[in-house]
matplotlib code that plots the C-alpha trace (Angstrom):
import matplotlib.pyplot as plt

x = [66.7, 68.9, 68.0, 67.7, 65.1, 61.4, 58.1, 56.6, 53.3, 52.0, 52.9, 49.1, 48.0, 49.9, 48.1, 50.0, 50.6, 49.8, 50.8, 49.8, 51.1, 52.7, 54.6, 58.1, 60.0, 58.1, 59.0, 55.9, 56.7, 55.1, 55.5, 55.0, 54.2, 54.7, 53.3, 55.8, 56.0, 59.2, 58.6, 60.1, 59.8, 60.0, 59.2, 55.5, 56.0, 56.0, 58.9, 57.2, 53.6, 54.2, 50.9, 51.2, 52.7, 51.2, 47.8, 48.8, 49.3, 52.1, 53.1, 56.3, 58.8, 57.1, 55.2, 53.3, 52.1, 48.2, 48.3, 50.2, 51.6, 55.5, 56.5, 59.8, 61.9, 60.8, 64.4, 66.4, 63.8, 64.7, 62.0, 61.0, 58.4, 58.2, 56.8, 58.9, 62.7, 64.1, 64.5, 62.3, 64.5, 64.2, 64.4, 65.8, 63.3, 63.3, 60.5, 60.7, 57.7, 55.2, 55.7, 57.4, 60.2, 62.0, 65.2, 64.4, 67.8, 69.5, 67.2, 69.1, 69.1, 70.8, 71.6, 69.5, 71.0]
y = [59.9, 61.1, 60.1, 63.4, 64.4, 63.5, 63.0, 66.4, 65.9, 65.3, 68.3, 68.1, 68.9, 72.5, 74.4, 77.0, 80.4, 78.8, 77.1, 74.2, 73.8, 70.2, 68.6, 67.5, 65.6, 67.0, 70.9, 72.8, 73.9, 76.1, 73.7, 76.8, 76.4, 79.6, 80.4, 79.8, 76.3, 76.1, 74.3, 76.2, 75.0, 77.7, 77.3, 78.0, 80.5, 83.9, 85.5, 88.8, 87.7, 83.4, 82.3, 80.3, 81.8, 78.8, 80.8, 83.8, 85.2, 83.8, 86.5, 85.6, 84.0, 86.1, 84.7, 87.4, 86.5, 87.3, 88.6, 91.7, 91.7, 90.7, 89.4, 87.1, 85.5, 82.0, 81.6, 83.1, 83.7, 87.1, 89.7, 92.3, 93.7, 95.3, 94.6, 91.2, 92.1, 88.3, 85.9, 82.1, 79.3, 77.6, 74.4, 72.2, 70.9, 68.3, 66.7, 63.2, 60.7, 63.6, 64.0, 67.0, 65.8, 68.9, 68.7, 70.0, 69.2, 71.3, 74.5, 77.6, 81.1, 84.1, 86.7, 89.8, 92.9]
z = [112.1, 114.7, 118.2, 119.3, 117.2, 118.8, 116.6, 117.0, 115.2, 111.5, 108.7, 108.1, 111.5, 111.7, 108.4, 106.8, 108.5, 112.1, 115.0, 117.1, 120.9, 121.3, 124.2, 123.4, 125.9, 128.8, 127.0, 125.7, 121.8, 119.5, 116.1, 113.3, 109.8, 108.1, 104.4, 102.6, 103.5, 105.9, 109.7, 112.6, 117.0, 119.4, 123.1, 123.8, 126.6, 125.8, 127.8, 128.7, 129.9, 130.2, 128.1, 125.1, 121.6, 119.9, 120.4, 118.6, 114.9, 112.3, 109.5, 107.7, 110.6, 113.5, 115.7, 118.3, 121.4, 121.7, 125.0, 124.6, 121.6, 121.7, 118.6, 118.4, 115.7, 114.9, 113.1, 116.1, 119.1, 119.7, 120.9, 117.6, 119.3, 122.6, 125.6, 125.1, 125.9, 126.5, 124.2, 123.7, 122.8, 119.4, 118.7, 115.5, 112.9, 110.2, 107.9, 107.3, 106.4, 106.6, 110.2, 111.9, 114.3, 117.3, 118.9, 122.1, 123.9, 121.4, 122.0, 120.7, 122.6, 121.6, 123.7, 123.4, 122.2]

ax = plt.figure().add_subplot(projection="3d")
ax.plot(x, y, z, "-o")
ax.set_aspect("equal")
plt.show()
């Protein structure tokens, strides 16, 4: 495993279509688990309203904030739903012995367009 990569948490403890808030390297992340079975890390801050994403709903690779409803990207962290207009860094994921491991030092932001 690559040293930047830092044990997240176990697969098992993020079921299917949620999302669990974890610390990573002193960075809060939203570890997401969508339906069909693929692991995504997005920073648990919603950029419009600053509460936790990890709290809200998962559909497909969306995650929406339960506050006010911005939705973002989990594969890109782009806003798709207003009243979020700024991106959430992402982070790098990998599986390996059943646990979930986050690159945090190699977030990804694009710029919003």
């Amino acid at each position: 495993m690559a040293n930047d990569f830092v044990r997240a948490c176990a697969v098992g403890e993020v079921p299917a279509g949620e999302a669990i808030g974890v610390q990573v390297n002193g960075e809060p992340v939203a570890v997401v688990h969508t339906e069909d079975d693929q692991f995504f890390a997005i920073r648990d801050v919603c950029s419009h309203a600053e509460v936790p994403l990890s709290e809200g709903d998962v559909e497909g690779c969306t995650i929406e904030c339960w506050l006010h409803g911005s939705q973002f990207d989990l594969r890109t962290g782009k806003p798709t739903g207003l009243p979020a207009t700024e991106a959430v860094p992402t982070y790098e994921t990998r599986i390996s012995d059943g646990d979930v491991y986050v690159a945090v030092q190699t977030a990804t932001q694009e710029p919003v367009k």
